[in-house]
C-alpha positions as a printed NumPy array, in Angstrom:
array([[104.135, 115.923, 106.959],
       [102.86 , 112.517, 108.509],
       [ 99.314, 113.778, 109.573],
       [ 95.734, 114.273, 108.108],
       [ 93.856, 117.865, 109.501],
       [ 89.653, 116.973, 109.161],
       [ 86.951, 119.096, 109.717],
       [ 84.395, 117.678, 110.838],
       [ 80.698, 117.989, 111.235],
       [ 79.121, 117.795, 108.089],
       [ 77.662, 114.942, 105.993],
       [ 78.869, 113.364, 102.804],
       [ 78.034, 113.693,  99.007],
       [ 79.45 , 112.398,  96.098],
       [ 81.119, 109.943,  94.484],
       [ 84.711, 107.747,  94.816],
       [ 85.994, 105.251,  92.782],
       [ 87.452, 101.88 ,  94.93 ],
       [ 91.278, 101.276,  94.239],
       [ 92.727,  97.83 ,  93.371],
       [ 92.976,  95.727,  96.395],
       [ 96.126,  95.57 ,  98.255],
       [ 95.744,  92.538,  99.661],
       [ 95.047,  90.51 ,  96.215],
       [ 97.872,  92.158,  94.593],
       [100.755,  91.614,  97.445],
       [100.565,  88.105,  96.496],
       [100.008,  88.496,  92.622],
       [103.255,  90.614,  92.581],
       [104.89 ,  87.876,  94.908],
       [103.392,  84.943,  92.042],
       [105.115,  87.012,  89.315],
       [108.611,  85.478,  90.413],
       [106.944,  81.742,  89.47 ],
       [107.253,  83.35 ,  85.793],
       [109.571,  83.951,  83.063],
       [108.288,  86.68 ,  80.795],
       [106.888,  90.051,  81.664],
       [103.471,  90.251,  83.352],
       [101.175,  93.102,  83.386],
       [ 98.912,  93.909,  86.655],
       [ 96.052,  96.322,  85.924],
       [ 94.36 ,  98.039,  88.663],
       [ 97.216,  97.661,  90.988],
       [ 96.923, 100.123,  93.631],
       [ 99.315, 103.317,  94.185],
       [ 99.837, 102.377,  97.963],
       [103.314, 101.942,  99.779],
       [102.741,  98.05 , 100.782],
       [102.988,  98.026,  96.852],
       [105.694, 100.496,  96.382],
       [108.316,  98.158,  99.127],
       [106.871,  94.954,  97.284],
       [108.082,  96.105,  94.087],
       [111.176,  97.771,  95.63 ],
       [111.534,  93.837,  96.98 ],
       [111.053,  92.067,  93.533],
       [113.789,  94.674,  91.924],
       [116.24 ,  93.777,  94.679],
       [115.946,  89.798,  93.406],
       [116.636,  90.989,  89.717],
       [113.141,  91.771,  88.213],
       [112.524,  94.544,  85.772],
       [109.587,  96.531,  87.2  ],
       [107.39 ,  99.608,  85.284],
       [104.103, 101.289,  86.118],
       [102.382, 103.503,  84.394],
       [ 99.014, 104.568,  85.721],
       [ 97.69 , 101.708,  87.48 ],
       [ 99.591,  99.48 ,  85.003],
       [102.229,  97.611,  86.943],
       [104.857,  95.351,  84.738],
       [107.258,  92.838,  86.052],
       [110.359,  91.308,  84.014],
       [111.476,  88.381,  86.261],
       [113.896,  87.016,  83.155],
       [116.864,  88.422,  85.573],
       [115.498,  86.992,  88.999],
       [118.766,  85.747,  90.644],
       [119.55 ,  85.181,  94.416],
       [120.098,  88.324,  96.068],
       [119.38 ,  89.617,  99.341],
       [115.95 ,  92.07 , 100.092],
       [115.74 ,  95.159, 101.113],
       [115.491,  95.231, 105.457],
       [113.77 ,  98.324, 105.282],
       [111.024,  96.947, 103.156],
       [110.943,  93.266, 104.834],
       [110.851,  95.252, 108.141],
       [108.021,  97.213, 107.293],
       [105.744,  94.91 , 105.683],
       [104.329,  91.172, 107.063],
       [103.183,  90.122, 103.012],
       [106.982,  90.42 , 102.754],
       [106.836,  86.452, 103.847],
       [104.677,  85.379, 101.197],
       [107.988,  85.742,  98.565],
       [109.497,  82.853, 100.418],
       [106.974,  79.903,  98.695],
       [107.52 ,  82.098,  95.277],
       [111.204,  82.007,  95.78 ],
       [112.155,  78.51 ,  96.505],
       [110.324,  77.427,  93.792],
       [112.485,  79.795,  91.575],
       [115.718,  79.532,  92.92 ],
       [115.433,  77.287,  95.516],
       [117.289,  79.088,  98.542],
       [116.244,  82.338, 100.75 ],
       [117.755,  84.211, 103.19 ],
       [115.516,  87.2  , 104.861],
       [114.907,  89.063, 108.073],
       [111.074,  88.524, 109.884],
       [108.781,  90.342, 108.388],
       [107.389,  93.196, 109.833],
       [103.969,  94.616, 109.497],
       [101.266,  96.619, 111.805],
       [101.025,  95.506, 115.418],
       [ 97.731,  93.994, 115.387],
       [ 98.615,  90.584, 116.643],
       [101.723,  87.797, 117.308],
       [101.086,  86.414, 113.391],
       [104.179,  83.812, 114.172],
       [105.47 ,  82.619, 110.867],
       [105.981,  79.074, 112.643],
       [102.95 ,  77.516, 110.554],
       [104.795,  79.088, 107.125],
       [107.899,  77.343, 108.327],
       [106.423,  74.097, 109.849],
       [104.419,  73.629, 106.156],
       [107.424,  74.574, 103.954],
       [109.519,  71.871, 105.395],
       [106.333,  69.358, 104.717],
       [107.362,  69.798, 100.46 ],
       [111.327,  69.721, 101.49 ],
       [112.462,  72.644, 102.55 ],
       [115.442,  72.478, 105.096],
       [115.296,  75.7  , 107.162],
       [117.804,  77.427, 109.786],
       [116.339,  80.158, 111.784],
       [118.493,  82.845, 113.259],
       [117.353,  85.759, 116.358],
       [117.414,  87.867, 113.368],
       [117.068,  86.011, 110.269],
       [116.347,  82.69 , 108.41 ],
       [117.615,  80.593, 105.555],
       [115.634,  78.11 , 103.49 ],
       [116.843,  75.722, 100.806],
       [115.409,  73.211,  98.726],
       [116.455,  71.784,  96.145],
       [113.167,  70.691,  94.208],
       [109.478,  71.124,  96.391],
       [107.467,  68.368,  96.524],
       [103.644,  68.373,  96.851],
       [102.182,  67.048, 100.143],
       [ 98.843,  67.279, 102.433],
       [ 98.928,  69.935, 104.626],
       [ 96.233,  69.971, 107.139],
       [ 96.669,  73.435, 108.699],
       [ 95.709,  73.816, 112.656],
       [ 93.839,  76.877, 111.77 ],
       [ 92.757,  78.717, 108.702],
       [ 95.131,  81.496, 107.898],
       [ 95.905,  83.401, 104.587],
       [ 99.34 ,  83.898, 104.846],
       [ 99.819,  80.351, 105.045],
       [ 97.066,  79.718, 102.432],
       [ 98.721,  81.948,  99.736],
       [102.464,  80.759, 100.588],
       [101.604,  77.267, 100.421],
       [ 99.506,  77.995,  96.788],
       [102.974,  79.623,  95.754],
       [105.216,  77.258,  96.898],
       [103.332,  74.052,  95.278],
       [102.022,  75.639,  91.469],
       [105.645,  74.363,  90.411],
       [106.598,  71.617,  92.714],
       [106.606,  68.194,  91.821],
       [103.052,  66.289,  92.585],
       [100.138,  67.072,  94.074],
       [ 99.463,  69.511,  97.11 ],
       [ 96.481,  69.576,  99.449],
       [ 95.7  ,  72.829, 101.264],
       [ 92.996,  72.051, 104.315],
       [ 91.977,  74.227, 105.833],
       [ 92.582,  76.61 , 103.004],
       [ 90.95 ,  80.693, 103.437],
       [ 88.559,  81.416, 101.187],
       [ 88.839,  84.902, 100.836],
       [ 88.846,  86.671,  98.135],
       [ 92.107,  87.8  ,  97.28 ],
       [ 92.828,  83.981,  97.832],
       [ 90.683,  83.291,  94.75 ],
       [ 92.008,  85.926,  93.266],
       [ 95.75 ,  84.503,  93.313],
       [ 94.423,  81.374,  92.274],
       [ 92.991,  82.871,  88.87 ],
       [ 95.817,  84.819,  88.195],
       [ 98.221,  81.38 ,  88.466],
       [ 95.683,  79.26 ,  86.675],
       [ 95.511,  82.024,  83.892],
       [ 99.366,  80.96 ,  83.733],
       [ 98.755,  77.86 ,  83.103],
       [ 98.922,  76.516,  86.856],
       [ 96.776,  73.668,  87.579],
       [ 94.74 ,  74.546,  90.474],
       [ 90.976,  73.258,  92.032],
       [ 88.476,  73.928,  94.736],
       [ 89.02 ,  77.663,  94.76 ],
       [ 86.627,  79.943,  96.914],
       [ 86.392,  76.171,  98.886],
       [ 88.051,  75.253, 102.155],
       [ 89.94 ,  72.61 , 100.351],
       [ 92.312,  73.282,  97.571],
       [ 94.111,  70.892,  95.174],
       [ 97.175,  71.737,  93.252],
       [ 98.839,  69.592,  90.918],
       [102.566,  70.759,  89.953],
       [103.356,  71.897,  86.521],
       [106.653,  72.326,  84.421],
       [106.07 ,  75.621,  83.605],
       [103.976,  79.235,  83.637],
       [103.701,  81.898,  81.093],
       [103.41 ,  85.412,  81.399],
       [100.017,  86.762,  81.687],
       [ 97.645,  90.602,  81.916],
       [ 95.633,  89.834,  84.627],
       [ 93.149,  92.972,  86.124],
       [ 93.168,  93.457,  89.918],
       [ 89.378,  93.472,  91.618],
       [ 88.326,  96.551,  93.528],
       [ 89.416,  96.532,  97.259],
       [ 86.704,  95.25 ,  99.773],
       [ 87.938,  96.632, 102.72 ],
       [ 88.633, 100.054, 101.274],
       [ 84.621, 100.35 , 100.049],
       [ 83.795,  99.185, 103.989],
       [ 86.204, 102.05 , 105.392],
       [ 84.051, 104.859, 102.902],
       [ 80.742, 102.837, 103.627],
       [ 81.882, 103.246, 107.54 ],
       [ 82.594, 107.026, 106.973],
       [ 78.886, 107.317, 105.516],
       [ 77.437, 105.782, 108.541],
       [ 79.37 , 108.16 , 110.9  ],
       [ 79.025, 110.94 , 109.056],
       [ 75.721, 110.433, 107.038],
       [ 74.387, 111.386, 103.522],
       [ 74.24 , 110.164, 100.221],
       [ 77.671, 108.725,  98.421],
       [ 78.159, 106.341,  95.813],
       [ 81.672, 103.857,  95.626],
       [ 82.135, 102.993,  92.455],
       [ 83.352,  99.359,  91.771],
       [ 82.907,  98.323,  95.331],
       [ 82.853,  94.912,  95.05 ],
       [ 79.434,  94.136,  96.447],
       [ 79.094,  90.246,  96.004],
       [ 82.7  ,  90.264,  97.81 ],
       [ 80.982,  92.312, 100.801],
       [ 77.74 ,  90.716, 102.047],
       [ 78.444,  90.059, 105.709],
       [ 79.542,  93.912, 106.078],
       [ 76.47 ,  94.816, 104.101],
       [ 74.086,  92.916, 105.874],
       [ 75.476,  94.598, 109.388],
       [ 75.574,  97.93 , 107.918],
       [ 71.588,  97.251, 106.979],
       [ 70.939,  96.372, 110.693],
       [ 72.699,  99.465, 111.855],
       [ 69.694, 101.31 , 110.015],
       [ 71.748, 101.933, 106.565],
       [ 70.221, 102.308, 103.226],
       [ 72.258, 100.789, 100.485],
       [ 71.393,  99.94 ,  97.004],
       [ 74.218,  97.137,  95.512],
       [ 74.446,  97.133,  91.918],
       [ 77.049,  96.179,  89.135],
       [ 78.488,  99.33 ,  89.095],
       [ 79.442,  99.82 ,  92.75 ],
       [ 77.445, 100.33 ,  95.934],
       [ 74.943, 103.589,  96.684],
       [ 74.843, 104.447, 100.361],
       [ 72.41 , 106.64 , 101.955],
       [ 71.833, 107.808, 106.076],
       [ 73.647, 107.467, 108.688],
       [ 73.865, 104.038, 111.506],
       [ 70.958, 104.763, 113.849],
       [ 70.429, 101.885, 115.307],
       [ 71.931,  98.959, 117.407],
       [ 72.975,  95.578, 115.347],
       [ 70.762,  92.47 , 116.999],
       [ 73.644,  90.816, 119.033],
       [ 77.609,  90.866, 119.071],
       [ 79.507,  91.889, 115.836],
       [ 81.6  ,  88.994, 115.542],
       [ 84.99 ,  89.05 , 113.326],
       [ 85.533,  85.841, 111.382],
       [ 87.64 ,  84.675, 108.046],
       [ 85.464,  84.757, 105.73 ],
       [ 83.076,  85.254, 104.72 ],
       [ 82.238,  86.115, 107.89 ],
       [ 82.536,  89.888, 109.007],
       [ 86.187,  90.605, 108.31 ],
       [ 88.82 ,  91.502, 111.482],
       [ 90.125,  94.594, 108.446],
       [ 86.955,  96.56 , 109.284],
       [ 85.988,  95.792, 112.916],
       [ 87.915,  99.317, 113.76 ],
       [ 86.213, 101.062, 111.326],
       [ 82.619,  99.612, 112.725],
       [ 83.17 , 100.142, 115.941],
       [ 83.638, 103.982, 114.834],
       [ 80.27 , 104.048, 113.579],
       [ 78.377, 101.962, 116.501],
       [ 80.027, 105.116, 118.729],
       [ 78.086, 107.933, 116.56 ],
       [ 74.56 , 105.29 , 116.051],
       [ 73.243, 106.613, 119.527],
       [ 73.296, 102.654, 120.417],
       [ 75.808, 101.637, 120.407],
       [ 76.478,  97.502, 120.702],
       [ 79.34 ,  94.948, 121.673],
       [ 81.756,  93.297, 119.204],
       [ 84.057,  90.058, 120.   ],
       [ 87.343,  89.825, 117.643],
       [ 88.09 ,  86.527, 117.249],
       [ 91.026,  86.867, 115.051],
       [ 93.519,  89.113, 115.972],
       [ 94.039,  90.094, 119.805],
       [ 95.154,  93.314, 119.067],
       [ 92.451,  94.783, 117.242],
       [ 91.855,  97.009, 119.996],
       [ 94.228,  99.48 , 120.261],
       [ 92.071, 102.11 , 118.289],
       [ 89.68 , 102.594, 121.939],
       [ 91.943, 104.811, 124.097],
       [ 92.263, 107.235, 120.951],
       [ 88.43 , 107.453, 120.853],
       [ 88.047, 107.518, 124.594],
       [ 89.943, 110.817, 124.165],
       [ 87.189, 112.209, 121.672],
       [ 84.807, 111.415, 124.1  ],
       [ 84.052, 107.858, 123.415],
       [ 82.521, 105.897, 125.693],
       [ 83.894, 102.063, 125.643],
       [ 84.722,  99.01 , 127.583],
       [ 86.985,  96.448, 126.82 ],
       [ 87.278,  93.009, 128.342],
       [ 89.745,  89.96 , 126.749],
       [ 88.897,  90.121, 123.4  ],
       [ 85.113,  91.712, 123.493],
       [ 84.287,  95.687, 123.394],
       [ 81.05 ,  97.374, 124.661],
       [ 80.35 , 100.887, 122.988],
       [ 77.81 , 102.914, 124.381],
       [ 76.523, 104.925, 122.151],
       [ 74.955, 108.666, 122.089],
       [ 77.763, 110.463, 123.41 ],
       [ 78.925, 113.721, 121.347],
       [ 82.612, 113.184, 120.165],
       [ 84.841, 116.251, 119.848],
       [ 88.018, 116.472, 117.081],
       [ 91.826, 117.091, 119.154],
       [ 95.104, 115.054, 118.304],
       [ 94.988, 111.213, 117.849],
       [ 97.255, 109.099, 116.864],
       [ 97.108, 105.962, 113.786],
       [ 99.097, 102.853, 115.301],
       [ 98.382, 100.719, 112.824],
       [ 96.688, 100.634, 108.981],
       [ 92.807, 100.34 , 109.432],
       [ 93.032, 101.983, 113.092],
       [ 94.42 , 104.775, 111.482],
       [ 91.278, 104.7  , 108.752],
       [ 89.026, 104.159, 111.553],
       [ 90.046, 107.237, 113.459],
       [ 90.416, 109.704, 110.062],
       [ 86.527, 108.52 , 109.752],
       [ 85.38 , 109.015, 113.48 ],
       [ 87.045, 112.848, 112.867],
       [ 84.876, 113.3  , 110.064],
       [ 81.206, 113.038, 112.265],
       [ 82.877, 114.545, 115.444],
       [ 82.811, 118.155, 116.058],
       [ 85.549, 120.665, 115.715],
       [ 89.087, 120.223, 114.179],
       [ 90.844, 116.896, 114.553],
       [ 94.586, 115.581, 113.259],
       [ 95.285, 112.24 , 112.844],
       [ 98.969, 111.22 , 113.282],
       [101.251, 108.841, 111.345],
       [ 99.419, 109.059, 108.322],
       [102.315, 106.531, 106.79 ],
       [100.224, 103.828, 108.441],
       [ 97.32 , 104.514, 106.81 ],
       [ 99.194, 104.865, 103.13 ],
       [ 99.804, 101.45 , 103.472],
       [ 96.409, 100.537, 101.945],
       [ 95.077, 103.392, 100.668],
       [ 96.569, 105.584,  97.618],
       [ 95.389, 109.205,  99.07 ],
       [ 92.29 , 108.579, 101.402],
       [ 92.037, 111.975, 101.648],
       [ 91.126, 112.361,  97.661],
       [ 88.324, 109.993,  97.998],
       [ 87.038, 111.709, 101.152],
       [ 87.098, 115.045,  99.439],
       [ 85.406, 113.359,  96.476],
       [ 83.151, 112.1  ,  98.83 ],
       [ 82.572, 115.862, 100.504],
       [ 84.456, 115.69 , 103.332],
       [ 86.72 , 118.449, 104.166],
       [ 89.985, 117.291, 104.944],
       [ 93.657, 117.754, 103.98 ],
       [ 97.337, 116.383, 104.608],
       [ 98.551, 117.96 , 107.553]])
């Protein structure tokens, strides 16, 4: 069944250990095609955004294993061949093969990529960059076609920072010939992330965690183990359920350092939290009202992933307190399913008030998109009675079984 059943009313205790992050390894699985060996990805996360990427790299030839959270790619085969729909359709990082794959075979055809409906996300800056290092491109109502018979480094100053761009552009130039200029180039982590795993290859890359990256083109990468880091926005979704629901939980490996605008908000909201090396100890529940807007940013500013999951816990602070989303316009569609709980919130353009104080009781909502979906399965846990959350699938996209690490967390919940 597509559904999670919670029970909810009670407070949290325990423990959880943070997955992999899905949105470092997309990209890391996409860089794999750049090589010809076998790499190994530790810590890559059991979620279906993984599952279609790999089904996508086996459709182009590659060799792919996992066992545990072990991932192996042979990319000796990697020949022309066309993807998967199902998988392109279902998943926006599906784009990010296009850089990987003109530099290894120097022609794709694919269908948009799909992806949650959180925002437009045009691929028009992808495209527009591409054809910067050489890349002749024919777009279709359906599909596109891009060819290129060697890339060729070039400055790309970007309108806006995005990561999509960002990583393609990283992908596209680690092998072309020359030098390649990224400006403004996202700084987030999995960015950095992608960066070490290609200069661990042998790529030739500086400036990371900077808004200005410089890549110089080499000949050549070589196969290489390289260990996922925890998942940021995954420890913010079970920090979030601890300020709904209160008590005393501990995320193991949340990557802290990676986290400090969400921690500093959480703080305000009148959590305790106790950051350490080994993961991130959370204690209370939000009680109060954060000084001024929360404001989504790239980062490291508060990050557009957990804005839903936030504005779940400014509902249950008895405060409230207004957030602006500044990054994607659709970031909103999570309010009408809390208004049914009994949710008090206004939205105008791209700002939302939430009063806070208001009771909220469990009945049927429905997930429309990945960290909507988290942000609803965590406003069940505080509210009273017996709630369902629909279209679960959405919410396997980044999370490998979110109701394991709620349970281990001591929440009562279940697939439904």
């Amino acid at each position: 069944m597509d559904a999670v059943r919670i029970y909810g009313g009670n407070c949290l205790s325990g423990q959880t250990r943070i997955q992999g992050s899905k949105n470092a390894s997309l990209p890391i699985l996409a860089a794999t095609l750049l090589i010809d060996g076998t790499c190994e990805i530790v810590n890559c996360p059991d979620i279906s955004d993984v599952y279609h990427m790999l089904r996508l790299l086996q459709s182009l030839g590659c060799l792919v294993s996992r066992e545990a959270d072990v991932v192996r790619i042979d990319t000796k085969r990697v020949a022309e061949c066309d993807m998967p729909a199902d998988s392109v359709g279902v998943m926006r990082s599906s784009i990010m093969l296009l850089g990987a794959l003109l530099a290894r075979v120097g022609e794709v055809t694919m269908e948009y990529p799909g992806g949650c409906v959180i925002g437009k996300r045009p691929i028009d800056q992808h495209i527009c960059a591409l054809r910067r290092m050489g890349v002749e491109i024919m777009e279709g109502p359906e599909e596109f076609c891009a060819r290129a018979e060697r890339l060729y480094g070039a400055v790309h100053e970007l309108p806006f920072v995005s990561v999509g761009v960002t990583e393609n552009l990283i992908l596209a130039a680690v092998l072309a010939e020359g030098r390649t200029v990224i400006h403004p180039a996202a700084r987030e982590p999995e960015i950095q992330a992608l960066c070490e795993f290609l200069v661990g290859a042998g790529g030739k890359i500086s400036g990371v965690g900077t808004d200005r990256l410089v890549i110089e083109g080499v000949r050549k990468l070589h196969p290489v183990r390289f260990h996922v880091p925890a998942d940021r926005i995954v420890a913010g979704t079970y920090l979030a359920a601890c300020m709904c629901a209160g008590g005393r939980v501990f995320l193991g490996d949340a990557p802290c350092g990676q986290m400090e605008s969400v921690l500093a908000c959480a703080e305000k909201m009148g959590v305790r939290l106790s950051p350490s090396p080994e993961g991130l100890f959370v204690e209370g529940r939000a009680c109060k009202k954060p000084p001024g807007a929360l404001v989504t940013a790239v980062y490291p500013g508060f990050p557009t992933d957990l804005q839903s999951l936030f504005m779940a816990a400014m509902v249950f602070s008895g405060q409230g307190g207004r957030i602006e989303e500044t990054v994607f316009e659709n970031r909103f569609r999570i309010v009408p399913e809390l208004v049914k709980m009994g949710a008090d919130i206004r939205v105008a353009g791209n700002c939302a008030s939430v009063c806070g104080g208001r009771p909220l009781h469990n009945t049927i909502v429905e997930a429309q998109e990945l960290r909507g979906g988290a942000a609803l399965v965590v406003a069940a846990l505080a509210a009273e009675g017996t709630g369902i959350v629909t279209n679960r699938h959405f919410i396997d996209r980044g999370y490998e079984d979110i109701t394991r690490s709620l349970r281990e967390l001591g929440a009562e919940i279940e697939l439904a």
